[in-house]
C-alpha positions, -999 to +999 in steps of 0.1 A: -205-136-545-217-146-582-226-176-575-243-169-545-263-144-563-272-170-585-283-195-566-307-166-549-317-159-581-327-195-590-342-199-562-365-171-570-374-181-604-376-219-600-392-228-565-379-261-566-342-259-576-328-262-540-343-296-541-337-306-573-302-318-569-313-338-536-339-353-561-314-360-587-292-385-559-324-405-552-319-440-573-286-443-576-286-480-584-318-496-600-349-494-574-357-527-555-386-536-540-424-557-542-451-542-559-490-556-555-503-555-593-493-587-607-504-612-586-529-597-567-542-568-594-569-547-575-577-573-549-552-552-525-557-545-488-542-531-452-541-569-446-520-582-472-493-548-471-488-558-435-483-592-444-461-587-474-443-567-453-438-595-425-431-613-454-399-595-470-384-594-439-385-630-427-380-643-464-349-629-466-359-606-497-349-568-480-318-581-466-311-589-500-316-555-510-355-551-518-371-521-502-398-506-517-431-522-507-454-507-539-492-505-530-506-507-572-538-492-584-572-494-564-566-481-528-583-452-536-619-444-532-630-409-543-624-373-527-636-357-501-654-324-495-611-306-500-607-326-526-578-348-504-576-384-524-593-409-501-582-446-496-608-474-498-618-476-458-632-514-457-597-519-472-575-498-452-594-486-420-559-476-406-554-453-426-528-447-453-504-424-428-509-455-404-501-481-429-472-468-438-457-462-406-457-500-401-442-507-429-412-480-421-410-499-387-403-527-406-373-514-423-388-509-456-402-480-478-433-473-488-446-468-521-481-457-535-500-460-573-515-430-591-521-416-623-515-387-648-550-389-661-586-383-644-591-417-637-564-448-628-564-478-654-587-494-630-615-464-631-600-443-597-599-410-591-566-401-612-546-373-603-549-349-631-562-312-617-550-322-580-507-331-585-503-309-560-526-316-533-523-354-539-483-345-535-490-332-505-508-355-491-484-385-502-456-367-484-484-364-452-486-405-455-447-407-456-445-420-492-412-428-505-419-439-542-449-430-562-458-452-597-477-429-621-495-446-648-507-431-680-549-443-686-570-416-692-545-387-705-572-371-727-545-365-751-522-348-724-483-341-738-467-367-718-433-345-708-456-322-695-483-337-677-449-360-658-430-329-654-463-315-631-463-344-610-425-339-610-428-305-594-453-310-575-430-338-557-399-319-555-420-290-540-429-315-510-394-318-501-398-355-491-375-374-512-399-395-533-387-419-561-407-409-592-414-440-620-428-427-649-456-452-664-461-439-695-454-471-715-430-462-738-456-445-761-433-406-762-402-420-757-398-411-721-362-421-720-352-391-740-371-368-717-373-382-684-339-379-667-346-352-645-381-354-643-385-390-634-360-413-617-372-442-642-394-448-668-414-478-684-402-486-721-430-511-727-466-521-726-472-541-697-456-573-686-468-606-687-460-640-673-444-657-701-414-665-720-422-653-753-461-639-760-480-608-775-514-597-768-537-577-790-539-549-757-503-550-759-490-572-736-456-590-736-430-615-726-401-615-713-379-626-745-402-594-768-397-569-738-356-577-738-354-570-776-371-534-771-341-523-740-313-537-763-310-500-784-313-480-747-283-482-727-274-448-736-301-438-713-295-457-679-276-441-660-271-431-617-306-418-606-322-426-643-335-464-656-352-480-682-378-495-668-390-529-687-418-532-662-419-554-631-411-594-627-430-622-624-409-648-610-427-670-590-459-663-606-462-697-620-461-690-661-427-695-669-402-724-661-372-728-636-345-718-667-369-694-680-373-674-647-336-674-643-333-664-676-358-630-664-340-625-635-305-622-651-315-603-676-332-575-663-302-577-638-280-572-669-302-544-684-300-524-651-334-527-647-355-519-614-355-547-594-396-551-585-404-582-578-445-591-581-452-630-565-470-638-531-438-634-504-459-652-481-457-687-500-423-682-511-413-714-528-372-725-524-364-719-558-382-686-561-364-673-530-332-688-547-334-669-578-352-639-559-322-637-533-293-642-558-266-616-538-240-622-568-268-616-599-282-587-574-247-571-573-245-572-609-275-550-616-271-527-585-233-518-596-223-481-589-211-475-628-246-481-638-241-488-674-266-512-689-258-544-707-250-543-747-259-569-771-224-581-779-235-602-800-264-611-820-264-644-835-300-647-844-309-675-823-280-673-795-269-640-783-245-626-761-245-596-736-221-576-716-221-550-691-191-534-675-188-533-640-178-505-616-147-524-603-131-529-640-151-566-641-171-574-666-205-590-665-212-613-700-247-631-703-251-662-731-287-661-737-300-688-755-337-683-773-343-715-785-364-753-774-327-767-777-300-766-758-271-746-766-232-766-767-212-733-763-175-735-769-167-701-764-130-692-778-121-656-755-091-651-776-109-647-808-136-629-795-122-597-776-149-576-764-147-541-768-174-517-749-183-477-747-157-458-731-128-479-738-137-507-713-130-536-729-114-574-724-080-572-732-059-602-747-048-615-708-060-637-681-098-633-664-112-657-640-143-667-649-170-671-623-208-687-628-235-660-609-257-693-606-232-721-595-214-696-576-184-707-582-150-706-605-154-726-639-119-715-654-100-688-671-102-669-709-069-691-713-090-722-722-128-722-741-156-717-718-175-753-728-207-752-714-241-768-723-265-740-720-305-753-715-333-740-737-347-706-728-322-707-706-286-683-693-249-686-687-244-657-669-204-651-654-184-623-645-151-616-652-121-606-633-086-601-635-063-632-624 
């Protein structure tokens, strides 16, 4: 009867508690899906979702796991006479509720851009003074993941102003993954479990291997230097966020986009991949549609990778795995090659929680040759290529 009575009780108080624990389960592994902005920035249309979703399907990218198809900023318009967000007519003359019915029929979810602020980074109506309604009328559409940016808070508290949006999602009752897109600026990873399902730790992305701009843009090696200090964050149903990938998008080279792929694999990372699906190049799809790297960052224990270790130039990751495996990632920085000779005896690896490599026998198995390349009883010799990966898992013999 006690709790019973205060359940009631909470219920009373807190509108959306029956929900929250529903909310909570959503993102158990890292989100996967496509999202419009870096390719196609605001240049977005009914058109190209349809075809993009055509286009995950026959590719082969959501039966490799990707299922969030992520309209970005610029589908909407202005408001009308309610107050109801409008989407861009000449653009979408279906209709948003329409549009995303087709891309439910393909199999896939769909997800939509807004704002905490009064205006979206690209000058839209934001969704400041109208969480609620906009909510509402997300859930109306059949909106499974919202992106909420942070341009134009007019010195909002960050918490707060994502904690609105929060509510005002739970209070819809659809389950809607929430990505906080606040940039890193508050810390959102000490806050946003709870409120968010992940959060961006960065400025924004861009497509290279190692750049910064003055607006504070940055590259892939920069971005992987800011997750290495917040694995105690990720977790089941809450991820850093190191913003979206740009494989395929023509700045970085073969090793180089490898080297993306497995690491934001290693760091847990949402999986959103941002490249034209409709030209999808052989060696994109191949590094797009790795299953074994793919199984690595969508493991059920969650945990995201540590720098093992740091050797300026050469570094080594690991990540334990849900099935007592253990994921280890040679990342090599340099223009040079890297001649590893790797001794396992000397180096065992101990990890949070007691998981660790013992002193005994592990296969070792390459996630890009997809295949065997020995055991911990000899050196792992391996030439690795600048800019490049050696990423294996481990298992017991």
């Amino acid at each position: 009867m006690k709790n019973i009575f205060l359940a009631v009780l909470m219920l009373l108080v807190n509108p959306f508690f029956s929900y929250s624990q529903e909310f909570s389960d959503l993102a158990k592994t890292p989100p996967m899906g496509w999202n419009s902005w870096n390719k196609f920035g605001c240049d977005v249309s009914e058109k190209l979702i349809k075809e993009m979703a055509d286009a995950m399907v026959k590719s082969g990218m959501r039966d490799a796991g990707y299922n969030y198809l992520v309209i970005d900023d610029c589908w909407q318009i202005g408001r009308d006479a309610k107050g109801d967000i409008i989407a861009d007519p000449e653009r979408f003359p279906s209709g948003m509720k329409a549009l995303g019915d087709y891309i439910h029929s393909k199999g896939l979810k769909f997800g939509i851009y807004s704002c905490a602020g009064s205006m979206t980074c690209q000058s839209r109506p934001g969704s400041r003074g109208y969480q609620f309604q906009d909510a509402k009328k997300y859930a109306e559409w059949g909106v499974d993941y919202l992106k909420y940016d942070w341009c134009f808070d007019e010195g909002q508290n960050a918490k707060a102003a994502y904690k609105t949006m929060s509510d005002a999602l739970k209070e819809t009752k659809r389950p809607i993954v929430f990505s906080i897109c606040e940039w890193g600026g508050s810390k959102p990873w000490e806050w946003g479990e709870g409120i968010g399902h992940l959060w961006r730790t960065t400025f924004d992305i861009r497509d290279c291997y190692q750049c910064t701009f003055d607006w504070g843009g940055l590259g892939i090696l920069d971005i992987i230097d800011r997750q290495a200090d917040l694995w105690k964050y990720a977790g089941p149903g809450h991820w850093n966020d190191p913003d979206m990938l740009e494989v395929g998008n023509g700045g970085m080279t073969y090793d180089e986009n490898k080297t993306h792929f497995s690491m934001w694999s290693m760091l847990a990372s949402p999986l959103m991949a941002g490249n034209d699906l409709r030209n999808l190049d052989p060696t994109t799809a191949q590094i797009l549609t790795n299953k074994e790297v793919i199984a690595v960052n969508q493991d059920a224990k969650g945990q995201q990778a540590r720098r093992f270790m740091d050797m300026g130039e050469h570094e080594i990751w690991a990540k334990p795995l849900a099935d007592g495996k253990v994921a280890i990632c040679f990342l090599n920085r340099t223009e040079t090659d890297w001649k590893l000779d790797y001794d396992w005896k000397k180096n065992t690896m101990y990890f949070v929680e007691d998981v660790k490599i013992k002193k005994e026998t592990y296969i070792v198995r390459d996630l890009w040759e997809h295949k065997s390349i020995g055991t911990t009883e000899k050196n792992l010799v391996k030439s690795i290529p600048a800019h490049g990966v050696l990423m294996v898992v481990l298992s017991k013999k």
